[in-house]
N, C-alpha and C positions, 0 to 999 in steps of 0.2 A: 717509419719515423721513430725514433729513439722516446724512451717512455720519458717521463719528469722523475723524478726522485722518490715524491709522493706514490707514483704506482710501482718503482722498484719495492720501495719497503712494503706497503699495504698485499703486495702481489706472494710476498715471502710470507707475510702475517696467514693470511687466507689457506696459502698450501697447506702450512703447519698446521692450520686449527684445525682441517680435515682429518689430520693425519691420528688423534687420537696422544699424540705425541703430549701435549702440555694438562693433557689431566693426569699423566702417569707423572710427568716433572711437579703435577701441582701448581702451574705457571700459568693455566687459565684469565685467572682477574690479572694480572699483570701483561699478558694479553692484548686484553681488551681496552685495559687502560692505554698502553701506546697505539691499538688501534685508533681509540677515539682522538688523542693527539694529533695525531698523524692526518685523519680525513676531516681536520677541520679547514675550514674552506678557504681560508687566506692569512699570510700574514704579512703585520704592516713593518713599514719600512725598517731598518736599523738604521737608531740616530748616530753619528760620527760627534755630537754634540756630548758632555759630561749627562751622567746619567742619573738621578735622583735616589739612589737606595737608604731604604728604608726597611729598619726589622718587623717583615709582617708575618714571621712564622716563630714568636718569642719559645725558645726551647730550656729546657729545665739541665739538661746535659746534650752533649754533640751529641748524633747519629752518626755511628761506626759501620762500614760495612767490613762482613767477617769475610776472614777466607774459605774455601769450598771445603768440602771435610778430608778432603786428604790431606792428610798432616804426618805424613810420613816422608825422606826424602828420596821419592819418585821423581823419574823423570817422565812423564808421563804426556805420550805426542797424539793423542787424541783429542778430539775437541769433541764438545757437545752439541746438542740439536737445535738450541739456541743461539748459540757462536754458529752452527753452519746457516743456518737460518740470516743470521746479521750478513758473515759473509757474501752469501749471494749477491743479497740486495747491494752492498758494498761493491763489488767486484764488477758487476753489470754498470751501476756509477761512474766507477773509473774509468771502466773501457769507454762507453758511448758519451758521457759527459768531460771529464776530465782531461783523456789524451785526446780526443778531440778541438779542447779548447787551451791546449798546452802551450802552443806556441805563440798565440796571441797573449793569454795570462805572461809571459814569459816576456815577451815583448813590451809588455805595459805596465810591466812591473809591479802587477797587482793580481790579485785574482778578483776576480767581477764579480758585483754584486749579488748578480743572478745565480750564478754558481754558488754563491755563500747560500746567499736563499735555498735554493735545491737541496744543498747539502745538508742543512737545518729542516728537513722537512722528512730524509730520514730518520730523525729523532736518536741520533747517536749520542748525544749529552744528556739522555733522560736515562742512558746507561752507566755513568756516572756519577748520578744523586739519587739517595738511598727513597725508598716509597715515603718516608712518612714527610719529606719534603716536598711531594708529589713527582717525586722521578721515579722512573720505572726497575732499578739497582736494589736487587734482596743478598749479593756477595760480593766482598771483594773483587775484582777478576784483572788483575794488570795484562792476562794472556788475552782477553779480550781486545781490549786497549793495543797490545800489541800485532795482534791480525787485521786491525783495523790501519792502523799506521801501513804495515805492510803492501795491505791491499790497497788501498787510494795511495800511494806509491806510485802501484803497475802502472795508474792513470796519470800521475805528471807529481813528484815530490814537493816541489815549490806550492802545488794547490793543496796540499796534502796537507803541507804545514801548516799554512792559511784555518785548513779545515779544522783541525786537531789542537787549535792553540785552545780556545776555549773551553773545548770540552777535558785538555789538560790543567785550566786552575781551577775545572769544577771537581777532578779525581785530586788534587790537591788537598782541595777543602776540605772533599769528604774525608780524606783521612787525616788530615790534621790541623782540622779549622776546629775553634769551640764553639759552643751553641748560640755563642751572640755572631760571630761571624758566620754562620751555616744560617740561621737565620735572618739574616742582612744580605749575605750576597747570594750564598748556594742556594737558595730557593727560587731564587730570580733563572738560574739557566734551567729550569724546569718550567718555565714561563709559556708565554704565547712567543716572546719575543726576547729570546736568553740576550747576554751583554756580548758584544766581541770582548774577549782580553786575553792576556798573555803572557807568559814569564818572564822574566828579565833580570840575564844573569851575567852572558856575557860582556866585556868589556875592552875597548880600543888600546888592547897595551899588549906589546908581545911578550908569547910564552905567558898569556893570561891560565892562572891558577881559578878555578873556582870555589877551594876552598878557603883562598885568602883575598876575596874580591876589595878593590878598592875602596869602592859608592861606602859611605859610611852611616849611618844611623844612630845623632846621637840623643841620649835621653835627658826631656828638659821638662822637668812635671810630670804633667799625663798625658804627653807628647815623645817620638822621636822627630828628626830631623833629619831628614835624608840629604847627605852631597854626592855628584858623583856622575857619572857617565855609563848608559847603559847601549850595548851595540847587537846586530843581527836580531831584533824584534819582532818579530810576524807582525805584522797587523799594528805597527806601532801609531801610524797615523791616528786608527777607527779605533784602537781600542777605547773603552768604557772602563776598563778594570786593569789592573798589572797586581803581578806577584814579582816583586821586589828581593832579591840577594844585595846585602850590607854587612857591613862587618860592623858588629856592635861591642860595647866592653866586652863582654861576655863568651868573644869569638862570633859568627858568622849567623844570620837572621834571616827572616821571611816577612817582608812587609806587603801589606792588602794596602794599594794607593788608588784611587780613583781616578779617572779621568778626569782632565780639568782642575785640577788641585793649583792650589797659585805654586807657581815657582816650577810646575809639571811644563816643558815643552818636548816637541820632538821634531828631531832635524832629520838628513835624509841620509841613507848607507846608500854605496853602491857598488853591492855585491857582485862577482863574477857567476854565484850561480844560485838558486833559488830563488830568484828577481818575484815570480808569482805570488809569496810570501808574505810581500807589503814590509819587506825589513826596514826598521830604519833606528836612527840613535835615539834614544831616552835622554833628557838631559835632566837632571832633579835637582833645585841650586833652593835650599833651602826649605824641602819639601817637608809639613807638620803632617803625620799620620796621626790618630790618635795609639795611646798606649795598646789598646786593645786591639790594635789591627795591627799588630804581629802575630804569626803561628808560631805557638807559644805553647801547648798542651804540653801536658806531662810524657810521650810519646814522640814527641817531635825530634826526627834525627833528620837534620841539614845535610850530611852525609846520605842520607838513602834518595833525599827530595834529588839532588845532584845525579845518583846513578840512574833511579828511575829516569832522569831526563834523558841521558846517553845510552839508555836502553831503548827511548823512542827513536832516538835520532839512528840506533844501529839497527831498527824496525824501517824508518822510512828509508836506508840504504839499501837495504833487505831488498824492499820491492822492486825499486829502480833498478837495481843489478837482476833481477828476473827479467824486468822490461827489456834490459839490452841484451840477454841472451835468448831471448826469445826472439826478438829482435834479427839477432847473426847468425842463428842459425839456418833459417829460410834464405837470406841474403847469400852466404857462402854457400849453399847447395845451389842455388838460382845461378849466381854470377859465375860466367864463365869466364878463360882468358886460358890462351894459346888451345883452345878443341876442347876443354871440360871443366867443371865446374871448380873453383878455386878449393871448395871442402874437398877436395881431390889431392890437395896438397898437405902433405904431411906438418906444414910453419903454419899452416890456419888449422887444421885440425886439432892438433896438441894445442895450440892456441884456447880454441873454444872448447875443448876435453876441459883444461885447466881452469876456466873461468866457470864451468859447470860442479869442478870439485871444490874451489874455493868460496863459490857461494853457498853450496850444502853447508861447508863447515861455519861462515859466518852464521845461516840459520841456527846449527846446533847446540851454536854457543848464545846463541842471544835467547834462542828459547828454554835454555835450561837455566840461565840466571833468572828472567821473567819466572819461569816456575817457581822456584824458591822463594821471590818476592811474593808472588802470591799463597805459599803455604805459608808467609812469616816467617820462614828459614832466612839465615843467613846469606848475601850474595853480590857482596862486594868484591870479593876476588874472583866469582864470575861476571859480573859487571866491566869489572877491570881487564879480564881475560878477554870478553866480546869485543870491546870497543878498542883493543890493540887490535884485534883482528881484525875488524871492520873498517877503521880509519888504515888500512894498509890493503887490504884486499880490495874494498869495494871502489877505492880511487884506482886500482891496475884494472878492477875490469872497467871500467869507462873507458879508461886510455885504450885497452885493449878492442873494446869496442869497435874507436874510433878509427883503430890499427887494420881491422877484419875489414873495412871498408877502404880503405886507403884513402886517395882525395877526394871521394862521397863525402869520406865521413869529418871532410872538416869545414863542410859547407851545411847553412841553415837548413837546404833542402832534407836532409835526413837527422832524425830526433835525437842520434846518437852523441851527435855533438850538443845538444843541451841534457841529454844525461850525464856526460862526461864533467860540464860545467855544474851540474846538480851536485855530484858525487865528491867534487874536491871538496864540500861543505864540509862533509864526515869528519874532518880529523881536525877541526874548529870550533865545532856548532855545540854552545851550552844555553841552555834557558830554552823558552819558549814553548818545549814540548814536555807530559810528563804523564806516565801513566798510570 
């Protein structure tokens, strides 16, 4: 029987603490703190109702987290003991929880409740928000964020998104929320029972720009006013919370909207592929934010919030195009046709040879702009660089995918045909994810 969530994480905690490993890191109390999170004994429902926040951690200035001390520009493809540690537990998730429950999530156009619970039980948004908010985050780490995206991928991308909206406008906040907003909202996903919410950036207009979004935000007092239309939403229904892209005088904004705000409704998308997701439209027709719930800080670049997003989305491409070559490649050694195995033929071999060096190179490119975001280095033009490759590469391998299988692969029975539909997302999808 496949573990719960609670004992993939706790089971990773336990190895570690043997290991002598986290008193050489100094990571001990930090530890024990997400252990005790973690084996607390239940937690109660998440309301789909507006949520009540209130500033119960009043702070004197934000909580920053820094970047790691390398601050040279390294490209540096090692991870730490704590990142393999997350992984595990993450990667075992995927596999036994996520592609197992991929094609029903997919079917029903949601990802299940149950599954959100699980997922929240790893305690992966307490990586996130910095300790003295009571999260378990002592650095920066967008490479985190990115292996995590990655990894709950291999297990189904649509659940992935679902999984990752929240814990991306708590990496939001931590970095460019002030201390009245990190006290109001960012404390709450360090909770018993963090909020669903989600970015919203995207918009229903072809050849959508995200540096010139339509939704507008204007300022009336100690108020904006949001109008506008928001589309491809994770979680739009359930969420509790939205980070909001507007265009204001001033060029282009981040608004903190609450659930249930008068004038807040939301209608329904219907995407060809990442249906698990819970996408749907944002409509804002007159929405009053207060002044102060804009991200606003003196460090706030609208431009990095943006690439950081399409850093995650060329992270959860990443994983899925692993899942479909791991996938074809046992397939075309298996399947025979006229006395031997079709990888026998030289139009499928070169096939998945090519779909093995294009996805290395998608990797190399998205993890070397994530590095530089997390030393604070520059990395727009590798931002820019990944996600041309990404939104080109990772739609040919679906297709190709679906090609190594012939008429298999365009029937429900094999998962290749909903990766393929996953993958055409890539060269679309803004908002909603953000590392």
């Amino acid at each position: 029987m496949a573990r719960d969530a609670m004992g993939y994480a706790l089971s990773a905690l336990n190895h570690l603490a043997g290991s002598g490993v986290l008193d050489h890191l100094g990571m001990r109390r930090t530890a024990e703190n997400i252990s005790y999170y973690l084996s607390r004994s239940s937690f109660s429902a998440i309301s789909t109702s507006a949520r009540q926040f209130r500033n119960l951690n009043p702070l004197r200035r934000p909580q920053r987290l820094h970047a790691p001390g390398r601050t040279q520009d390294l490209f540096d493809l090692n991870i730490t003991d704590e990142q393999r540690m997350i992984r595990e537990s993450v990667q075992d998730f995927a596999r036994e929880i996520l592609r197992e429950t991929a094609e029903s999530a997919d079917a029903g156009r949601a990802t299940a409740s149950g599954t959100l619970e699980q997922a929240a039980e790893l305690g992966l948004t307490l990586f996130s928000v910095p300790e003295a908010l009571g999260g378990a985050a002592t650095e920066r780490s967008p490479v985190t964020s990115m292996l995590l995206a990655e990894d709950l991928a291999y297990g189904d991308m649509g659940q992935a998104a679902a999984i990752l909206a929240p814990m991306s406008v708590a990496n939001a906040l931590t970095q460019w929320g002030n201390a009245h907003q990190q006290g109001t909202y960012l404390v709450a996903f360090a909770g018993d029972n963090p909020p669903q919410a989600s970015i919203a950036v995207a918009e229903p207009t072809p050849l959508f720009d995200p540096l010139q979004p339509a939704c507008t935000a204007t300022r009336q007092g100690d108020h904006y006013v949001l109008n506008g239309t928001k589309t491809l939403v994770p979680l739009a229904a359930q969420a509790e919370l939205f980070l909001v892209a507007a265009m204001t005088g001033d060029g282009p904004g981040v608004f903190i909207v609450e659930g249930g705000s008068a004038g807040l409704r939301v209608g329904e998308d219907r995407p060809m592929g990442i249906r698990a997701s819970g996408q749907g439209r944002v409509h804002l027709d007159g929405v009053k934010v207060p002044a102060g719930n804009r991200l606003s800080a003196g460090d706030f670049d609208y431009r990095a919030f943006v690439d950081l997003g399409t850093l995650a989305w060329c992270s959860l491409a990443i994983g899925t195009c692993q899942a479909v070559l791991d996938y074809v490649i046992p397939y075309a050694n298996e399947r025979t046709a006229f006395g031997e195995p079709i990888s026998h033929r030289q139009g499928v071999a070169f096939l998945i040879s090519d779909m093995a060096i294009e996805l290395d190179a998608m990797r190399m490119l998205t993890w070397r702009a994530v590095c530089r975001a997390e030393q604070g280095l520059s990395f727009r033009r590798e931002a820019h660089l990944a996600r041309t490759l990404v939104k080109d590469k990772a739609m040919g391998i679906g297709t190709n995918g679906v090609q190594v299988l012939g008429g298999h692969g365009y029937t429900h029975e094999y998962p290749v045909e909903r990766w393929y539909r996953d993958l055409r997302a890539t060269g679309i999808a803004f908002g909603g994810l953000h590392l």
